[in-house]
C-alpha positions, 0 to 999 in steps of 0.5 A: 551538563552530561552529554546523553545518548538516548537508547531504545533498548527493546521495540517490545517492550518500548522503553529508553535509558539515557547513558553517558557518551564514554559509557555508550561507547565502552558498551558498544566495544562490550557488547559488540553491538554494531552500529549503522549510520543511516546510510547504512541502514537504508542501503540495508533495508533498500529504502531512502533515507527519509523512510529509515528517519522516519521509521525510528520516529515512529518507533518502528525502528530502534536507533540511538542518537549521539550527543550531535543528534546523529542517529545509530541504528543497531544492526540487529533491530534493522535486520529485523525489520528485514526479517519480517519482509522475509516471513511473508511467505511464513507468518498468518495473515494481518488482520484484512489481508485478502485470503492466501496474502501473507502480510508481516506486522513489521512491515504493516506498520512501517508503511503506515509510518511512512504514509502518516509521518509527511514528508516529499511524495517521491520517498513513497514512489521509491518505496512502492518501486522497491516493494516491486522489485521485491515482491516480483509483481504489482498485484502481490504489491497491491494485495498486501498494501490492502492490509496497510489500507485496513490498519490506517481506517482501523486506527482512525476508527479507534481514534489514534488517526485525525481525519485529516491524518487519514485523508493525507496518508491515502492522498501520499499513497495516491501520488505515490501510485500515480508516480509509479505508473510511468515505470510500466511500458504499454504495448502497442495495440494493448487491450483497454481496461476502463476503470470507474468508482460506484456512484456516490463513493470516493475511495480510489486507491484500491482501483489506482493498485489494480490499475498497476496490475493490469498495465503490467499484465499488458492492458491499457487502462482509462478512468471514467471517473466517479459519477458518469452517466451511464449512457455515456459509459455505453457509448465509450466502451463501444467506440473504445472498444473496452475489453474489461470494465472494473468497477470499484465499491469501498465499505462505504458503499453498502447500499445493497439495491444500488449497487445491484442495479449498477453492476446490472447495468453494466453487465448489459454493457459489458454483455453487449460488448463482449467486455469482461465486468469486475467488481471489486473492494467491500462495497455491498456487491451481488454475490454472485453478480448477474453478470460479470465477477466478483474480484476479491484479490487483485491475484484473480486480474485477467493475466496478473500472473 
């Protein structure tokens, strides 16, 4: 039996040859093609090398694999994995981005790899502590993992995700951010945030990302959770004294008359208390709210910049 390479030869075009070992080796000295180990391509792209393994099983990053099963990682494809971090500042944005974030489609679906493919919760804390150090700050961070968050329901909507697939991917997202919380030092005597999910609505990632932001920004954060009375929300933003309540509502929550009657409700809370309300996610929000503002991009987060 010949020893085989499997090679990758275009991300586009998505197509692979098999070649012997001897003649892997006579194109790599031809061509100068110039191999990684995938400790090199993890050091590159500044990720664990769970993520550059799972990236090239799921097609996001070429590799070649020797007849030992080692992986190789052409130099070029994993710089342009790097370039498309580099033209978020350039390309149009992803399709769900919030306006003004630019999203590179690379990136997208590399995150969407690593939340669907499984693995250890910690790959995601390292990889959501890396997108921080890149990008400066918790709420470009939080606005651009909202254009992952769209393109997981887009491909559970069009049947390329089972929802059990969904539903983990959102949970390793969950425990990654809940990990990642620790990292962010409260200052002593900070203002409290509470943070609260509409009634009926069990999406939270959305209101976990605003939750880094505004610990970043200097605020301290409590969850109300997602059905609590709301006599019991008046009495704790008083005894709390809570200088801002954030509420969020996802697509799932498009019950126009509830959701006015909720955010009427907490603006007489907030009014009463002289809180700052924020109601955020595609939830069937008043626009404009009878009291209060309506967030569309975590950039807008009292003292996020």
């Amino acid at each position: 039996m010949v020893d085989c390479v499997k090679y990758k030869v275009d991300l586009n075009d998505q197509f692979d040859y098999f070649i012997r070992m001897e003649d892997f080796i006579r194109m790599e000295e031809k061509t100068g093609l110039e191999l990684l180990t995938t400790q090199e391509a993890a050091r590159l792209l500044g990720v664990g090398t769970t993520s550059v393994k799972r990236w090239a099983e799921a097609g996001v990053l070429a590799c070649v694999k020797t007849p030992g099963g080692h992986r190789r990682y052409p130099r070029a494809a994993v710089e342009a994995l790097l370039a498309d971090e580099a033209r978020w500042s350039t390309q149009r944005p992803a399709s769900g981005a919030p306006p003004g974030v630019e999203v590179a489609e690379g990136w997208t679906a590399a995150w969407v790899a690593l939340l669907i493919s499984g693995g250890e919760p910690e790959d995601v804390t390292r990889a959501l502590l890396a997108e921080r150090d890149a990008a400066g700050s918790w709420w470009r961070v939080g606005d651009r993992l909202a254009a992952v968050l769209k393109a997981i329901g887009q491909r559970w909507a069009h049947g390329q995700l089972t929802v059990l697939q969904e539903h983990l991917a959102s949970e390793r997202l969950a425990r990654g951010l809940t990990r990642a919380l620790p990292s962010i030092v409260i200052p002593a005597g900070a203002r409290r945030a509470l943070l609260l999910v509409a009634p009926g609505d069990d999406h939270t990632l959305g209101l976990r990302l605003a939750e880094l932001a505004l610990r970043e920004a200097g605020w301290d954060t409590e969850w109300a959770g997602r059905r609590t009375p709301i006599e019991e929300l008046a009495r704790f933003a008083r005894e709390r004294r809570i200088s801002l309540v954030a509420v969020s509502a996802s697509e799932a929550s498009f019950d126009q008359l509830a959701l006015r009657a909720l955010a009427t409700q907490l603006g007489v809370i907030c009014r009463a208390t002289g809180a700052l309300l924020l109601l955020g996610g595609e939830g069937a929000w008043p626009d404009p709210p009878p009291y209060g503002h309506r967030l569309r991009s975590l950039a807008s987060l009292p003292d996020a910049r």
